[in-house]
N, C-alpha and C positions, 0 to 999 in steps of 0.2 A: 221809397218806390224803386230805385235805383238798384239797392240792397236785397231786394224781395226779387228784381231780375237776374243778380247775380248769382241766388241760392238756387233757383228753378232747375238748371241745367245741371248739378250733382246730383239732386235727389232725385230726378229724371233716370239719372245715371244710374244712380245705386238699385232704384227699381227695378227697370233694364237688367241688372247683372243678377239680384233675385231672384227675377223671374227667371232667369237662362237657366240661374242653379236650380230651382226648384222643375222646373220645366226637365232635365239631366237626372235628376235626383229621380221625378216619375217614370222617365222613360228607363230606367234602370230595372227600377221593381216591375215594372210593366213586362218586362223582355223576362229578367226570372222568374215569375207569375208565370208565364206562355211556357216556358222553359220547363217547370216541375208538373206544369196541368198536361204538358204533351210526354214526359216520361211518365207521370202516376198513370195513364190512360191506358198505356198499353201491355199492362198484366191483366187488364180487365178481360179480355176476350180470352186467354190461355185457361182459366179454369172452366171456363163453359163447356170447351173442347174436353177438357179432360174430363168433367164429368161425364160428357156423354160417351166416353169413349170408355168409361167404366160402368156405366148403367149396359153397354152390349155385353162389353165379357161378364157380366152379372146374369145373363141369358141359358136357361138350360135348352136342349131338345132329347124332348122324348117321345118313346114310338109307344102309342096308347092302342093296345088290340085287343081280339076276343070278343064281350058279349056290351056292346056299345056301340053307340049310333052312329058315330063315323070314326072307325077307326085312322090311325095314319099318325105322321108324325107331328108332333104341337111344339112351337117355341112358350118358355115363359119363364115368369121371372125366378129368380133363385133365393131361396127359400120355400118354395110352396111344396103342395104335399101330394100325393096322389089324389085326394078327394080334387084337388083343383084340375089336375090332367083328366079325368072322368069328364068333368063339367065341362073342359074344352073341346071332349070328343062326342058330344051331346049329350051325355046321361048314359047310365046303365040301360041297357034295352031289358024288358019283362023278364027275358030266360038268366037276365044275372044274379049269380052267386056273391052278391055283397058282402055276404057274411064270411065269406073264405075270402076276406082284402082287406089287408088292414091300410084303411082311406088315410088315418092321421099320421101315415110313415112316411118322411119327408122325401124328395126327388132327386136324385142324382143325375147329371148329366151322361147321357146315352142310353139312359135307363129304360127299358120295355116293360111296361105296364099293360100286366095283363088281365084283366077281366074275365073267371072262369065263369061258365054258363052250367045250370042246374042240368043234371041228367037223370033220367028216369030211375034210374038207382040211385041218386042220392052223388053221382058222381059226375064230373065236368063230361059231360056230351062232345064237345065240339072241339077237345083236345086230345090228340092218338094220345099211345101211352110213349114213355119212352124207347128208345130203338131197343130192341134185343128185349124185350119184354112184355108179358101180354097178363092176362088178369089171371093165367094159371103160374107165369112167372112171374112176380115181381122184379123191381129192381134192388140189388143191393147198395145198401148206402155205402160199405166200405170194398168195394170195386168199380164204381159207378163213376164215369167221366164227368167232365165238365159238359160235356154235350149231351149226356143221359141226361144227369143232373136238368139242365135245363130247358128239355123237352118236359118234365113234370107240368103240372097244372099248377101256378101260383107263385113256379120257380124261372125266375129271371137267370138270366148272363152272372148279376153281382150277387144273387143268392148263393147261387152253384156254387160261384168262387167262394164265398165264405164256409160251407158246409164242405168244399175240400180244405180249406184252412183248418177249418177248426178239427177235420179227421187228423190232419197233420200232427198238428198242437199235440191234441187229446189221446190219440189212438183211435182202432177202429171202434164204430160203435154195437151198442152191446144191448141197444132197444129203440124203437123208433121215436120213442117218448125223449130220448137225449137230445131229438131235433130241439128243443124248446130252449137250449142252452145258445142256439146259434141265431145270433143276432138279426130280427126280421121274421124269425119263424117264431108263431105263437099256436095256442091250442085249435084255434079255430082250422090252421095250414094243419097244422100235424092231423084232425082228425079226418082231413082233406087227402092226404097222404097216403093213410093206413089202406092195406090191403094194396097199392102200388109200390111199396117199398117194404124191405125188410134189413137188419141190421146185420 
């Protein structure tokens, strides 16, 4: 019995010291546990930010006018096409010339999409002709500005500029039928065209 009180008080001890270490041991992993869960947290909010700050510059504006319901300018996203800028400016109205626009040609930013309107001849009504030309003068393609150029019906700011490009490139041109080489012009613009332009 004597022997049994004199053991008590070491393994008391030894316990005691144990648990100190094991109590030191946890509080260790505890602190760098807090330690990596408070540095891994804070990358998490930096890609949010970036993404949305690349979904805006992902944003075009373009000015949708002519024979549609509310003309004016429309933001949207990048990639789409004109058929989607139409649809933001309410639809084509009855007098559009659908068929002179090619809807699946995709959108550039600043781009003016315009919507020519049927004229009782067969020609855009509700667009003058370009400056310095009238239906007994045409316009010439290989003297024609950038600003002639894009008073035409169907011809944009980035058209004109490519159909002086491509006079550049090529030479002048030498029939209105060569529009069809310039990128954005198809047959349905060229047949839009004829009798406003000559080569």
């Amino acid at each position: 019995m004597g022997d049994m009180e004199l053991r008590l008080p070491p393994l008391s001890r030894r316990r005691l010291a144990a648990g100190a270490v094991l109590l030191a041991v946890g509080l260790v992993l505890l602190l760098r546990h807090l330690g990596s869960g408070g540095a891994a947290a804070a990358p998490r909010v930096a890609p949010v930010r970036a993404s949305r700050a690349a979904v805006a510059a992902r944003q075009l504006v373009v000015d949708v006018a002519g024979a549609v319901r509310r003309p004016g300018l429309y933001r949207l996203r990048e990639g789409t096409r004109i058929a989607d800028a139409v649809a933001s400016a309410g639809g084509a109205t009855a007098k559009a010339a659908l068929d002179s626009v090619n809807l699946a040609a995709p959108l550039a930013d600043g781009e003016q999409v315009v919507v020519p309107a049927r004229g009782a001849a067969g020609t855009p009504a509700d667009f003058p002709p370009a400056a310095g030309s009238s239906p007994a003068a045409p316009l010439d393609l290989n003297t024609a500005t950038a600003e002639q150029l894009d008073a035409l019906p169907g011809i944009g700011p980035s058209t004109a500029a490519k159909i002086l490009a491509y006079r550049q490139t090529h030479g002048p041109f030498h029939s209105v039928d060569e529009l069809d080489a310039v990128p954005g012009i198809g047959p349905s613009r060229i047949a839009q065209l004829k009798g406003l332009v000559i080569p």
